[in-house]
C-alpha positions in Angstrom: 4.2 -2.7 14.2 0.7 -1.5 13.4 -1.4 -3.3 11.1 -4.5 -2.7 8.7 -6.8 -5.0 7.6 -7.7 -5.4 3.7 -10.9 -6.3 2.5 -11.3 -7.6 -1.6 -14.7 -6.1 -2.7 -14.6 -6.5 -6.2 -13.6 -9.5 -8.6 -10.6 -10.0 -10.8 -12.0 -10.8 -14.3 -11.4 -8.3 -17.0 -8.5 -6.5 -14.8 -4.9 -5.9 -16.1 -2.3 -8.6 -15.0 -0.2 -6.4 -13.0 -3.6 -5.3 -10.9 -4.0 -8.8 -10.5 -0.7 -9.6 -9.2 -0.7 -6.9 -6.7 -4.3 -8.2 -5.3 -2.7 -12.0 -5.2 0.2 -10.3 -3.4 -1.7 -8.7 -0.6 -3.0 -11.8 0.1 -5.8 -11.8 -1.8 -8.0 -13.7 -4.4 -11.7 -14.0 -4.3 -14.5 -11.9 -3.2 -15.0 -11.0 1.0 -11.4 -12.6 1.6 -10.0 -10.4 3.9 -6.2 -10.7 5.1 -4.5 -8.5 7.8 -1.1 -7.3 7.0 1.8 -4.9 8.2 0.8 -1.0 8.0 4.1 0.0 5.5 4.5 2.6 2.9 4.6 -0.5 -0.1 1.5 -2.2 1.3 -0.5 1.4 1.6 0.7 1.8 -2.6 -0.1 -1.2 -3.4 -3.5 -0.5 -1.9 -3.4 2.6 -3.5 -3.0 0.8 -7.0 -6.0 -1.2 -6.7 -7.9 0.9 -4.6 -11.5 0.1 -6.8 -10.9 -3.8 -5.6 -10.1 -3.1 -2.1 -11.1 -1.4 1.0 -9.0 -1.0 4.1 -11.5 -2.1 6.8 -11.4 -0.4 10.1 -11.6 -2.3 13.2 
């Protein structure tokens, strides 16, 4: 199964709880943490949701 790798570029303070829950989710927490997960239609909306905080980084 393809996979993408996810990048968190921005922080978590000030966000809305559910934004925070789908960065924690992903795999996510802190700054330059990157984590490398299965390529699925859930995992691209939840990227989708939080699209200012992440970036899908290309290999």
């Amino acid at each position: 199964m393809a996979t993408i790798t996810v990048k968190q570029t921005r922080g978590l303070i000030h966000r809305p709880e559910a934004q925070r829950k789908i960065v924690l989710s992903l795999g996510l927490g802190r700054i330059g943490k990157t984590h490398e997960i299965n390529d699925t239609p859930a995992v691209r909306g939840m990227v989708a949701k939080v699209a200012h905080l992440v970036e899908i980084v290309e290999k």
